[in-house]
C-alpha positions as CSV (number, residue, x, y, z in Angstrom):
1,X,10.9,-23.9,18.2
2,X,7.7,-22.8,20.0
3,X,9.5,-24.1,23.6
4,X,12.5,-21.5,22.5
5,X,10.2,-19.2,21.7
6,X,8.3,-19.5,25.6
7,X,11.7,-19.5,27.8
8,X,12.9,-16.2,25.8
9,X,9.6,-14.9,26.5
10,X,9.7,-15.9,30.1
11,X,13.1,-14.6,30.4
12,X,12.0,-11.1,29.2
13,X,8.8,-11.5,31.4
14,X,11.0,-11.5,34.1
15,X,13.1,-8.9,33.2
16,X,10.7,-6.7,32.9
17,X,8.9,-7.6,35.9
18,X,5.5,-7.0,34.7
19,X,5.5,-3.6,33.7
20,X,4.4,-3.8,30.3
21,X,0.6,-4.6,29.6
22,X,-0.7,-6.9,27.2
23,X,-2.1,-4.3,25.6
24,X,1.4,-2.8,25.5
25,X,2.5,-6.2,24.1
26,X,-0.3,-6.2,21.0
27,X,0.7,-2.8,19.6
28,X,4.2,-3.8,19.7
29,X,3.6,-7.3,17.5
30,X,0.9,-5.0,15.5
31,X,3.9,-2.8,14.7
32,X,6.4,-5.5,13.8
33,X,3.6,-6.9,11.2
34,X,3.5,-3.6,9.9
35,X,7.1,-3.6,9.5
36,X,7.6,-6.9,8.0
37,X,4.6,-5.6,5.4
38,X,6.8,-2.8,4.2
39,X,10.2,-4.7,3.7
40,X,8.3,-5.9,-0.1
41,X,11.6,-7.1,-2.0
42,X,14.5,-5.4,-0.8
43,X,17.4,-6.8,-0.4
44,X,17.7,-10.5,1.7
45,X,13.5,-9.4,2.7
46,X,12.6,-12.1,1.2
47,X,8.5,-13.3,1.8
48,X,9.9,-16.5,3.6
49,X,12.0,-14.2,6.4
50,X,8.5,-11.3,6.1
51,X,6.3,-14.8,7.5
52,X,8.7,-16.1,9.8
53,X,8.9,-12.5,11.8
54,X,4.8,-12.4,11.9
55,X,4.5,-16.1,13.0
56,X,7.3,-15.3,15.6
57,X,5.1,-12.0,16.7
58,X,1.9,-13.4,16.0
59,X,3.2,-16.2,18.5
């Protein structure tokens, strides 16, 4: 999984040529987190799927 996870980075990498910061790239995984926090029990948001999406971000 983590080598799927590093080519579909690299491929938006690329696509983007650079032009987002890391910086950029923290608040954005920050705000998925946050997300994933605030799905609680709705509906197929389970707490399995709410820690996949943060290791995936957090990765």
């Amino acid at each position: 999984m983590a080598d799927e996870l590093v080519r579909i980075g690299k491929v938006h990498a690329r696509l983007l040529r650079g032009e987002l910061t890391g910086k950029l790239w923290n608040v954005v995984a920050e705000t998925f987190i946050d997300c994933t926090l605030e799905w609680g029990d709705r509906r197929c948001r389970s707490e399995t799927v709410r820690k996949a999406w943060a290791l995936i971000v957090a990765f």
